[in-house]
N, C-alpha and C positions, 0 to 999 in steps of 0.2 A: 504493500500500500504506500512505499515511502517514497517509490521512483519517481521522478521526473521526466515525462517521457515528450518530444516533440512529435507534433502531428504529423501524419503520412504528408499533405500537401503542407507545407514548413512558409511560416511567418517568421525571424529573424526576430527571438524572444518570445513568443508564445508559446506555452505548453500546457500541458492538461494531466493533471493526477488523480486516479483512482479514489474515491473518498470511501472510509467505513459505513459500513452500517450495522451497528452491532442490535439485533432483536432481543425484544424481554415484552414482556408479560402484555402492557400496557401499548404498548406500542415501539421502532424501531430507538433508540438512540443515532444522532447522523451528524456523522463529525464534518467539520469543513476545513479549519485551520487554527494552529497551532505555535506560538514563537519559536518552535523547535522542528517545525516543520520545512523537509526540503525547499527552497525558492521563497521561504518568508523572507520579509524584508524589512519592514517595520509597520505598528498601524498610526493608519486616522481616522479612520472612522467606519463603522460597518450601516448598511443601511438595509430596505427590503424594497423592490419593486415589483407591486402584482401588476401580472400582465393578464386580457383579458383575451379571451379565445379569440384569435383570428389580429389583434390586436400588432399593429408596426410600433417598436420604439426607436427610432433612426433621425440621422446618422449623427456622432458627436464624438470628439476628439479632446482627449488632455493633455496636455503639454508638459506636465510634470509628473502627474496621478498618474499610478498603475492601477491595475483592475484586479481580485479576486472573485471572478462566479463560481456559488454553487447556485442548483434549483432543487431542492429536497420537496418543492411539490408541483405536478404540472410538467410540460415538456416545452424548451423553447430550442431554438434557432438562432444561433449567437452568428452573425456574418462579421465580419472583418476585412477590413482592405488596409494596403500597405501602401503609403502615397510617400512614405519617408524618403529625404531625397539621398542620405547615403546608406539606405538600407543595401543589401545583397537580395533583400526579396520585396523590393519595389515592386507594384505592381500586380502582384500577389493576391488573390481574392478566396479570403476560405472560410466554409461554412460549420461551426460545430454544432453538436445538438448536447444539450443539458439538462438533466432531468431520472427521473424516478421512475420504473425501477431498473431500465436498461442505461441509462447515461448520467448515473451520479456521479458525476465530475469535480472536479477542480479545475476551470479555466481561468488563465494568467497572462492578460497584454500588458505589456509597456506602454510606455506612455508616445503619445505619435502616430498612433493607430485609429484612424476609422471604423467607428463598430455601428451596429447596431442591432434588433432582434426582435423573433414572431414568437405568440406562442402559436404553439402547433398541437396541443394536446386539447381535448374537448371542456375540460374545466381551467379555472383562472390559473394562472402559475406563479410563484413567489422565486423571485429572482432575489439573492443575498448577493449584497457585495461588499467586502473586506477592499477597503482599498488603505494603501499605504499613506497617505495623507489626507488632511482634513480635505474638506471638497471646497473650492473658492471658485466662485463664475469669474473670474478673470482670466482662469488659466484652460478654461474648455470653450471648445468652439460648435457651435450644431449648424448642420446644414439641413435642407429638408430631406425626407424620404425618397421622394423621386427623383435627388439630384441626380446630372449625367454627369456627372465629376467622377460616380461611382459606378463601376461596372455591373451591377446587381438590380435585378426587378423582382421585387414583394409579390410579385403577380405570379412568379413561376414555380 
């Protein structure tokens, strides 16, 4: 559970780790992160985002803030693109899915990355996110969903 593993199609910094889920009586316990956990870094603040079936949250970019997703309920579609200008995986555009009980994950962008995400699962999903500094709107930028800046359509 401890590995760090980079995705088959590779963003330069992204990675995704196997998260616990240890069962009892009452319901699962479901771990997400840990100070002692591979790829921690430091925190700022964790927060929850429910996303609503069928529901786009797009596209927006930190300049500092890293990202930690888990989705311990619901299933979403985390898209990402790579527009950094001295990336090795500029241009780069990859899809992950996050979620219960086939894709409880640990997903980890750096900062400089375009994201953004559907759910795709029939009820709302709860999007957790562990991020390594407090969150300040000066340092993230949104554009809209259907920009053509991004290679990606919510439609397919």
């Amino acid at each position: 559970m401890d590995a760090v593993a980079p995705l088959p199609a590779r963003i330069d910094g992204v990675w995704t780790r196997p998260l616990a889920e240890i069962e009892t009586e009452g319901g699962p316990v479901l771990h997400m992160l840990r100070s002692d956990s591979p790829g921690f870094d430091s925190f700022g603040e964790i927060y929850f985002s429910l996303v609503f079936p069928g529901a786009v949250k797009a596209w927006k970019r930190h300049t500092l803030q890293a990202q930690n997703f888990a989705v311990p309920s619901g299933l979403i579609e985390v898209v990402i693109f790579d527009e950094r200008e001295d990336s090795p995986s500029r241009g780069t555009l990859l899809r992950v899915r996050l979620g219960r009980p086939d894709h409880y994950q640990l997903l980890h962008m750096p900062p400089g990355l375009w994201y953004g995400f559907t759910c795709i699962s029939e009820h709302t999903a709860v999007l957790a996110n562990c991020a390594d500094i407090p969150h300040a709107p000066e340092e993230s930028v949104r554009i809209a969903k259907d920009s053509p800046r991004i290679p990606h359509s919510w439609e397919d």
